[in-house]
N, C-alpha and C positions, 0 to 999 in steps of 0.2 A: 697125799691129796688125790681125791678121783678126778679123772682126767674126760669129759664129757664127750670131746669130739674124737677118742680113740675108741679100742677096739676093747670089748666090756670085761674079758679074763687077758692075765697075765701069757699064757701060749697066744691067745691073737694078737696079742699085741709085739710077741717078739717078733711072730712070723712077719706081719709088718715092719715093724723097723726093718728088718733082717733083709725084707723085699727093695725097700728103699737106699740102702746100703748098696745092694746091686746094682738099683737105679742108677745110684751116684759114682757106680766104682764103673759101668758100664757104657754109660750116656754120653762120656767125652766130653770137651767145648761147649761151650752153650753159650749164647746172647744174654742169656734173663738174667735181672737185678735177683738179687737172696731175696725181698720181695715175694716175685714173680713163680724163681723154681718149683717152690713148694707145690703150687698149682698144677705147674705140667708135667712135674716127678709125679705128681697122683695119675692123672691122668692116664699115661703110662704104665703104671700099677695096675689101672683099670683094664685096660686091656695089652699088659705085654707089646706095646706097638714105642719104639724106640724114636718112630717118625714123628711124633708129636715134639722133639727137641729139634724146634723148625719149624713146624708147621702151626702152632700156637703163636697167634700174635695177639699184643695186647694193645689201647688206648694207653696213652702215656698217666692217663687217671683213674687208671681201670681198678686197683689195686686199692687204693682208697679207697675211692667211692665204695668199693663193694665191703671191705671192711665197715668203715660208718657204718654202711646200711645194715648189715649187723651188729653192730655194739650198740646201735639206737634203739633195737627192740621191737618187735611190734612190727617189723618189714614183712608185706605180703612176698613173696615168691608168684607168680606167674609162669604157668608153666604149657606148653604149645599143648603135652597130651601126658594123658594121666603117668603114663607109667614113670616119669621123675616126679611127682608127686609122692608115689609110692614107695621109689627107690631112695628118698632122702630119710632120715633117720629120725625116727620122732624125738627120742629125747634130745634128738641133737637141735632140730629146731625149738623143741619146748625152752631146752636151755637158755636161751633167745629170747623168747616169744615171738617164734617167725612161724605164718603161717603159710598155707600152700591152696591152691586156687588152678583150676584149669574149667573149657567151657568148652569142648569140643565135641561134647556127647550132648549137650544139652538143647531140647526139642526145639528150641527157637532158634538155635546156630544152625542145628542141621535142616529147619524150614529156609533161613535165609538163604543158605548156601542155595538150595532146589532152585529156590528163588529167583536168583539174582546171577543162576549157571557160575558159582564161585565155589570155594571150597571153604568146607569147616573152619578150616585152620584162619584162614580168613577172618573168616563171622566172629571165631573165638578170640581173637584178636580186638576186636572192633568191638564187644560185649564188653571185654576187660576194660577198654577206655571208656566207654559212654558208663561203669559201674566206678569208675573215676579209682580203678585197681595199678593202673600201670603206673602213676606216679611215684616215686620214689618205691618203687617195685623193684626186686631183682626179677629179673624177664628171661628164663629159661626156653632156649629153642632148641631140641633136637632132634627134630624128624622130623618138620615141614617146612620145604623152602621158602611158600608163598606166605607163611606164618610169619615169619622174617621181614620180608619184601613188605610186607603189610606193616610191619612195625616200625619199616624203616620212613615207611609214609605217615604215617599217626607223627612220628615225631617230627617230620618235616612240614607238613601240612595241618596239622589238627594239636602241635602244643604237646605232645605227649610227653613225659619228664622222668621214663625208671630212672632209677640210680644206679644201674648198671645191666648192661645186657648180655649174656650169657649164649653166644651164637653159632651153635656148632650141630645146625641139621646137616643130616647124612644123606646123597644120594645120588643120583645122575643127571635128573630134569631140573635145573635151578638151583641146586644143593651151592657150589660154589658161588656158582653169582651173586647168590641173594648174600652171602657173605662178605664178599665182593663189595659190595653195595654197601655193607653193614659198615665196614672199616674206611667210607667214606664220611661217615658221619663224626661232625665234629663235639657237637655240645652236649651227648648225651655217650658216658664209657663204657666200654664194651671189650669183652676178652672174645675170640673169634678164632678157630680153625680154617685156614686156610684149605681151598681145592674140595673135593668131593668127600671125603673121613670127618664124620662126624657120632654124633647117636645123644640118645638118653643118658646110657652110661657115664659115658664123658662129662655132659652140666651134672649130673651127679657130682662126678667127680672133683668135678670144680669147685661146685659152690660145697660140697662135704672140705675141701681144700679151707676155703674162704672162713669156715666155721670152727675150721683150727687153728688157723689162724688170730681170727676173733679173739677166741680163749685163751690163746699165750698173750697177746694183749691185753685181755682183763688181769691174768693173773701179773702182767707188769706192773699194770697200775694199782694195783694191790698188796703191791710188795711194798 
């Protein structure tokens, strides 16, 4: 049976396993539920950094919810900047029917921002809600802090409802805090990097994690 969230010929797919095997034979102790691993084993795959077994924390309903939000179909992706749009795998979402969504380029974000002396990431934030996109949304951040800190306000203040937020912008100015901030938050879950290590790669990673997930689930239920 073809397997949609893996790698499309039999050599990528060993060198994978193969990679993960290391992971596992490598990484030591760990906190995460069987759950949970799968996520920061990738992660880790993504970029060789061993430090994400730790530094990955998750909402105690993080794992669900983002499941659901994939086996139900039809879930937007939100994403702070194009390039995780790009880097998610189309058949992988088509499989699904998950689409993908970002507002950071576009002429009305970047007049607000001028505007209102804020930043895109901001406005593109704030577009996604009033387009009524972030509700049961997976909500990808990884590369703007105030893109975060802004979503952490939609949902405290303005009702905002993803189904899971995906929080691991990378950097020095706000990068932690706004993380920080993120894993303060109780009614809406969220998988989150701790401290300044973050990027695109990584919610790739995650939510690439989330969508294999998914699949050995359907194929549970199938059996």
């Amino acid at each position: 049976m073809n397997i949609i969230t893996e790698q499309l010929t039999a050599a990528g797919r060993a060198i994978e396993h193969d990679s993960f095997a290391v992971i596992d034979a490598e990484a030591g102790p760990h906190h995460y539920t069987d759950e949970q691993w799968p996520l920061v084993r990738r992660m880790i795959h993504a970029n060789a950094d061993f430090e994400f077994n730790g530094l990955t924390a998750f909402h105690p309903g993080a794992m669900q919810a983002g499941l659901q939000a994939v086996l139900n179909g039809g879930t937007s992706i939100v994403a702070d900047v194009e390039m995780i749009c790009v880097g998610l795998s189309k058949p992988r979402l088509a499989h699904f029917g998950l689409s993908t969504h970002h507002y950071i380029s576009d002429d009305d974000v970047i007049d607000a921002a001028e505007a209102e002396n804020s930043t895109r990431a901001v406005q593109a934030m704030r577009k996604a809600h009033r387009l009524g996109k972030l509700d049961g949304a997976i909500v990808g951040i990884g590369n703007a802090p105030t893109a975060l800190i802004e979503l952490v306000r939609l949902i405290r203040e303005e009702g905002a409802r993803p189904a899971l937020v995906v929080a691991m912008p990378v950097g020095f100015v706000s990068a932690a805090e706004s993380k920080d901030l993120m894993m303060t938050v109780d009614n809406v879950p969220w998988v989150a990097i701790k401290g300044r290590k973050g990027g695109s790669t990584l919610v790739v990673a995650a939510i690439h994690a989330m969508l294999s997930l998914a699949e050995a689930e359907q194929k549970k239920q199938a059996a």
